[in-house]
C-alpha positions as CSV (number, residue, x, y, z in Angstrom):
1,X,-15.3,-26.2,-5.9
2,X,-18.4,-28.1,-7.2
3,X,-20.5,-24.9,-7.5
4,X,-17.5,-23.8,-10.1
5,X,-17.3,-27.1,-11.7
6,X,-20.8,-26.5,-12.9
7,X,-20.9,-22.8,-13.9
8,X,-18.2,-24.1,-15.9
9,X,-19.7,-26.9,-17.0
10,X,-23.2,-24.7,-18.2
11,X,-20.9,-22.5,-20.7
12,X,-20.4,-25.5,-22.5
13,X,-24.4,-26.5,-22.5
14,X,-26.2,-23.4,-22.6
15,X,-26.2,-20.6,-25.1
16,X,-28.9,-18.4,-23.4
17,X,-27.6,-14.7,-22.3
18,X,-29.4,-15.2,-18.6
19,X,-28.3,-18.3,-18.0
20,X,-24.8,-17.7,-18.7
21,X,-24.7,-14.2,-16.9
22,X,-25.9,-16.4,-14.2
23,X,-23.4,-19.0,-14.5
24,X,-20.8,-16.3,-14.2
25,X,-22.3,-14.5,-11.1
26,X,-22.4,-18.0,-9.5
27,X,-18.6,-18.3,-10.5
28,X,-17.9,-15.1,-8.8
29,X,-19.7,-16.4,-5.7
30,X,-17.5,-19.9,-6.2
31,X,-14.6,-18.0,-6.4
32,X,-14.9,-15.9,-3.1
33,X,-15.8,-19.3,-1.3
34,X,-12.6,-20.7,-2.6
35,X,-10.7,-17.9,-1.4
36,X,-12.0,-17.6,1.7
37,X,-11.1,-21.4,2.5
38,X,-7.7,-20.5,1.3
39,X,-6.7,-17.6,3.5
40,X,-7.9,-19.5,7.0
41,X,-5.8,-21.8,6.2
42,X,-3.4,-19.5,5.3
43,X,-3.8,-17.7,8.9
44,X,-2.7,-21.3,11.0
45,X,0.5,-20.5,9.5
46,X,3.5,-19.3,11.5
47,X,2.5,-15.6,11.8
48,X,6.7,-14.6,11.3
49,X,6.2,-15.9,7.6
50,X,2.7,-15.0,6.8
51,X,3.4,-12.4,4.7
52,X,5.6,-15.3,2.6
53,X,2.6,-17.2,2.4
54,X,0.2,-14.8,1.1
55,X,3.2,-14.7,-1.6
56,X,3.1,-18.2,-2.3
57,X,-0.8,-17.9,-2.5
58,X,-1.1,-15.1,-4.8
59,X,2.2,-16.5,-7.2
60,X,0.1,-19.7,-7.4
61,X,-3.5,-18.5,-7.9
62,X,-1.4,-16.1,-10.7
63,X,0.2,-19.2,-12.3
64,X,-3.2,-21.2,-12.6
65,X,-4.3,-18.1,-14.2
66,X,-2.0,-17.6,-17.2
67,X,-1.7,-21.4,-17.5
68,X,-6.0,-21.4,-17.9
69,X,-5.8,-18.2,-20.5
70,X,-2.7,-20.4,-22.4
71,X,-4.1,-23.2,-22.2
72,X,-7.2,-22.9,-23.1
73,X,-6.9,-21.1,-26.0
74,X,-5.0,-23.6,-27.4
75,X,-7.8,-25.9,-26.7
76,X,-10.2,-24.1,-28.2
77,X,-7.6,-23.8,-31.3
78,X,-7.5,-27.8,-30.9
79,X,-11.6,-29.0,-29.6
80,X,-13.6,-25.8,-29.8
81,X,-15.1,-23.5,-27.8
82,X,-17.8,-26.4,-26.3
83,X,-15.0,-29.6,-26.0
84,X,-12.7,-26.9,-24.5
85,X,-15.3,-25.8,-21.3
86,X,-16.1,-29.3,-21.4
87,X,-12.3,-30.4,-20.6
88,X,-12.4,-27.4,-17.9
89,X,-15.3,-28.3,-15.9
90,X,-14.1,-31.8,-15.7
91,X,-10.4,-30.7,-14.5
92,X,-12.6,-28.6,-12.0
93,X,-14.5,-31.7,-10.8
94,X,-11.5,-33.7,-10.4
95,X,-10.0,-31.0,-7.6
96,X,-13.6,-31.1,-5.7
97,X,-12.1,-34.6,-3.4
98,X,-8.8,-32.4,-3.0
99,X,-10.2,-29.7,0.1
100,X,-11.5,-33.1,2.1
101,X,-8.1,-34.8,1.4
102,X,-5.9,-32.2,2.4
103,X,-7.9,-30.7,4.9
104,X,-8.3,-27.2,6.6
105,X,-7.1,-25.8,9.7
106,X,-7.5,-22.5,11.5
107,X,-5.8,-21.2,13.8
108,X,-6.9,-20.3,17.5
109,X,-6.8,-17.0,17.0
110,X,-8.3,-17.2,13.8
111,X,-11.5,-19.0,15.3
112,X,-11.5,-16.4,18.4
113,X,-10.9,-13.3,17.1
114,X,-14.1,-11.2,17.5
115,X,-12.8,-7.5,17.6
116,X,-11.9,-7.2,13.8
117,X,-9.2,-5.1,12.8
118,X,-8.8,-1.5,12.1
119,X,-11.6,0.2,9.4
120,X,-8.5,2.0,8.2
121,X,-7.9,-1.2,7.1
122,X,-10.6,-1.7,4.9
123,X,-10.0,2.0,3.1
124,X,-5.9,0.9,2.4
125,X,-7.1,-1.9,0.9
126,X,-10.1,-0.3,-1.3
127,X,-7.8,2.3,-2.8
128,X,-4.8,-0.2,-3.8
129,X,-7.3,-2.1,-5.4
130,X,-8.8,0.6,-6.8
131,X,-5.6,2.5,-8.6
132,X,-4.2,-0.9,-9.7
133,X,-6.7,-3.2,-10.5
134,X,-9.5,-0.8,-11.2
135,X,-8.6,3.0,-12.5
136,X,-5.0,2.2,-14.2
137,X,-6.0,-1.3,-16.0
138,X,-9.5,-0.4,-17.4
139,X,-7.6,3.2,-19.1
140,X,-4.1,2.0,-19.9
141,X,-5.0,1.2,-23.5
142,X,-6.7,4.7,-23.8
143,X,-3.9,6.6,-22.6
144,X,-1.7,4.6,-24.9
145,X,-3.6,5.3,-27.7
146,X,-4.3,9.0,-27.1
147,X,-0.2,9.5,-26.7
148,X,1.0,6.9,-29.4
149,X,-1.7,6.4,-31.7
150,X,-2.6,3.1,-33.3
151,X,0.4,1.8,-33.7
152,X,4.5,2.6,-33.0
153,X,7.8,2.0,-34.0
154,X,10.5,0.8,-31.5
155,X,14.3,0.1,-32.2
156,X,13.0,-0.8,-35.5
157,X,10.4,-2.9,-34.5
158,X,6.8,-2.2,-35.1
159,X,4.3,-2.6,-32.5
160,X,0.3,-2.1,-31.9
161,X,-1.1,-0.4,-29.4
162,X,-3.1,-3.2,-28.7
163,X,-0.7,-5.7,-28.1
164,X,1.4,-3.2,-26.3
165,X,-1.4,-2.9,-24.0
166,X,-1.5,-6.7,-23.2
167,X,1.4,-7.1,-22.8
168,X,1.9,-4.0,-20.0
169,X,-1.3,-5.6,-18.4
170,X,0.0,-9.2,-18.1
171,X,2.8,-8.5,-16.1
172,X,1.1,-7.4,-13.5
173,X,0.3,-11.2,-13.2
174,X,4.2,-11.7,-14.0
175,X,5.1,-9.5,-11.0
176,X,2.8,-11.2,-8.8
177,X,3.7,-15.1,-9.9
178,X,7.5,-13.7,-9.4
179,X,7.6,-11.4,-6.9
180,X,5.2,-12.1,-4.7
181,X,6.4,-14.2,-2.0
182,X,10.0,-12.4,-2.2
183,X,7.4,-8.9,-1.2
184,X,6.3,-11.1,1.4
185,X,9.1,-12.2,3.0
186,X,10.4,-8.7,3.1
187,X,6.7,-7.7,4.8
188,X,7.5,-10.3,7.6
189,X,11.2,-8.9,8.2
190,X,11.2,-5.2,8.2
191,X,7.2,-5.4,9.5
192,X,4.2,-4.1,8.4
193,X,4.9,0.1,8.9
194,X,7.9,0.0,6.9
195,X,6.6,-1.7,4.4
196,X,3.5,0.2,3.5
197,X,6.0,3.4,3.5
198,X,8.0,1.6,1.1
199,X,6.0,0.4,-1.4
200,X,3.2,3.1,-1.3
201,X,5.9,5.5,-1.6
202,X,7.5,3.8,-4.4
203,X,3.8,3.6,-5.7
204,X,3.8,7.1,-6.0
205,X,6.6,8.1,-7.7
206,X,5.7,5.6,-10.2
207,X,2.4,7.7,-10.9
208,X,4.3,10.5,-11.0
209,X,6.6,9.3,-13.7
210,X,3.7,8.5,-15.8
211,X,2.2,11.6,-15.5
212,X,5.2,13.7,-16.4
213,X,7.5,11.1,-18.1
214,X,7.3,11.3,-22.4
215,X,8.1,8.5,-24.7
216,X,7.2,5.1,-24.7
217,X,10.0,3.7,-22.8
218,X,9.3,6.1,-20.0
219,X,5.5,5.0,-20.1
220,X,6.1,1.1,-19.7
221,X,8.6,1.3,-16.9
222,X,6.4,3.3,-15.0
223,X,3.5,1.0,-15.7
224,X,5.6,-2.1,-14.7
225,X,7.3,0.1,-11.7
226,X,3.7,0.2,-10.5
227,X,2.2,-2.9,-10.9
228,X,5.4,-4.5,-9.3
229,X,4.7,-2.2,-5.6
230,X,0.8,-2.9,-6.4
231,X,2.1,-6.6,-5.9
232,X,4.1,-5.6,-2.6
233,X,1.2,-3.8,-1.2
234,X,-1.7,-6.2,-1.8
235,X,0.5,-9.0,-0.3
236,X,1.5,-6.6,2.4
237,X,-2.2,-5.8,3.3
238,X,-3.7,-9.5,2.6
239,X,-1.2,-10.4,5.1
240,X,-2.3,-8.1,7.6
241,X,-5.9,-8.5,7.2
242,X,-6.1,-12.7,7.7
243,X,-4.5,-11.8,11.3
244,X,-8.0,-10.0,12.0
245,X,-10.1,-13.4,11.5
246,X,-12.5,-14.7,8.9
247,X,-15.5,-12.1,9.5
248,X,-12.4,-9.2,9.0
249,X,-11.0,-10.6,6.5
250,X,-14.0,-11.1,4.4
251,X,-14.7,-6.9,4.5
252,X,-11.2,-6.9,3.6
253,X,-11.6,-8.7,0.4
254,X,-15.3,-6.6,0.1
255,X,-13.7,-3.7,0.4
256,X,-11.1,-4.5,-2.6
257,X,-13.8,-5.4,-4.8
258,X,-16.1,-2.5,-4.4
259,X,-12.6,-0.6,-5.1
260,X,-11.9,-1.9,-8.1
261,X,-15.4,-2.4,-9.6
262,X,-15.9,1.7,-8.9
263,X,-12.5,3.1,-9.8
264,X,-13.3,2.7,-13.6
265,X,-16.0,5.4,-13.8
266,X,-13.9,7.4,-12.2
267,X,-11.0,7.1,-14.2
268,X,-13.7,7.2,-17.5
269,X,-15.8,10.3,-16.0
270,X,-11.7,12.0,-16.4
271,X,-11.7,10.6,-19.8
272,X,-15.0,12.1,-20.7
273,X,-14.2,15.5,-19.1
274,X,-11.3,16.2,-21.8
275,X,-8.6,16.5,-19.5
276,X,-4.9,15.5,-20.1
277,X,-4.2,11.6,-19.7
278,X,-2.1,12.2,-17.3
279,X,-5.0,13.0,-15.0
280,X,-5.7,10.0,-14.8
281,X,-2.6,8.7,-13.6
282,X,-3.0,12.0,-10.9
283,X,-6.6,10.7,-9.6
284,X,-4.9,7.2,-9.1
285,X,-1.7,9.0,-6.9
286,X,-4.8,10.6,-5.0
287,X,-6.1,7.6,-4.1
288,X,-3.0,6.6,-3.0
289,X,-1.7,8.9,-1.2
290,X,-5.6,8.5,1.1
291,X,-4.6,4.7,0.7
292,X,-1.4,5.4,2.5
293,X,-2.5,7.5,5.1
294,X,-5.0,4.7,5.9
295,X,-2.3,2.1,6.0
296,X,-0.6,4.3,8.6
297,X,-3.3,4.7,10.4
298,X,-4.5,1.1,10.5
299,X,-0.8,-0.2,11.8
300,X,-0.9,2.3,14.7
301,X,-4.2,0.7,15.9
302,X,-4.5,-1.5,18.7
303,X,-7.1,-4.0,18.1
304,X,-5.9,-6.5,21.1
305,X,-4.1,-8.9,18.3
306,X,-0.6,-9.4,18.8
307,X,1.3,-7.0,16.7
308,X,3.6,-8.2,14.4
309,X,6.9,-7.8,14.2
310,X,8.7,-4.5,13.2
């Protein structure tokens, strides 16, 4: 918490490329501290309603989101861009006490597990992140254009591509402040098999809608079709991988990152190569469809943690 404090804290002091590339890489390494922390604690919790949880967690990590972008735009509207990073970094110092005053707990298996969990695993979790957060995010606004053009007309109503585009991509953050802990809950009832069949397969024929669907209308429900089972399924796995223990669940959330920091040259090297757009929305149900079979895989492994229920 202190280590982000101050990377936030030298945006607002420094103007010099390295040291605020470095004050962002530090941020990243903040962030995946913070995380961390937040998903052992998250494992000492009733393992019946820890996909619920992992809900809760990722509606309120979404909610701190949209209220920082909101927020701070109007702030920099209001102070400027230095008063407003100024404001942020002392918010952030003010939560530093908060991790010492609440305190964190683990859980015995948590502390004991030293088998790790299923590398299948790892590979469901690389390709979700890698279709949703990676390939279909970073192209949406390309395929948009390349089918619509700059602009369109809808009911009467004209709208940019552009906004358009931000508005598809923010409700992936919608789906997972809203939806998430009701995807979770569902995860802990009908178990973990069930509901990687569900939600990959409704995945997929999402990606199939936007590859042969015309019109605008068809486009955006498929795009928020998808990112609402890309909530279900990185809640679903999330859940499953804290039951593995820290050292797991750390090349858990490795594994999603590489994912979705690679899946953009692919879904770019498609652009480049001239095919249809819809390729790209065809690469992403490959990756799903190996993302699936991983999932699969991975809940049919015996790794000597206690299964949970299905």
């Amino acid at each position: 918490m202190g280590l982000g404090a101050a990377t936030t804290l030298a945006y607002a002091l420094f103007d010099s490329f390295a040291i605020l590339l470095a004050a962002r890489l530090a941020w990243g390494l903040s962030w995946s501290f913070i995380r961390h922390a937040s998903v052992t604690n998250l494992a000492a919790t009733d393992p019946a309603a820890r996909g619920q949880m992992m809900g809760f967690y990722s509606a309120l990590s979404r909610t701190g989101g949209i209220a920082g972008i909101v927020l701070g735009e109007l702030m920099f509207d209001i102070f400027g861009f230095e008063a407003t990073f100024l404001l942020l970094a002392l918010v952030s110092a003010l939560a530093v006490p908060m991790p010492l005053r609440v305190g964190f707990t683990t859980s015995e298996h948590w502390r004991t597990a030293k088998e790790g969990g299923p590398n299948a695993l790892l590979i469901a979790g690389l390709c979700v992140s890698a279709v949703g957060p990676g390939l279909v995010m970073s192209t949406l606004g390309f395929v948009l254009m390349d089918r619509f053009g700059e602009s369109l007309t809808v009911a009467g109503l004209a709208i940019g591509i552009a906004t358009l585009n931000g508005l598809l991509l923010g409700s992936r953050w919608i789906f997972d402040t809203a939806c998430g802990p009701l995807f979770g809950a569902l995860a802990d009832r009908y178990g973990m098999r069930r509901s990687a069949s569900l939600f990959f397969t409704s995945g997929l024929l999402a990606l199939a809608a936007l590859i042969v669907g015309d019109g605008v209308l068809i486009l955006s429900a498929g795009i928020l079709w998808f990112f609402a089972s890309g909530t279900g399924l990185q809640v679903m796995l999330a859940g499953e991988a804290s039951r593995h223990g820290s050292g797991y669940y750390a090349r858990f959330a490795t594994a999603g990152d590489v994912g979705a920091a690679a899946s953009p040259l692919i879904g770019w090297s498609v652009v480049q190569a001239a095919m249809p757009n819809g390729a790209v929305f065809g690469a992403g149900g490959l990756l799903y469809v190996a993302g699936f079979a991983a999932a699969l895989a991975a809940f049919r492994t015996k790794t000597g943690v206690p299964e949970h229920p299905d």
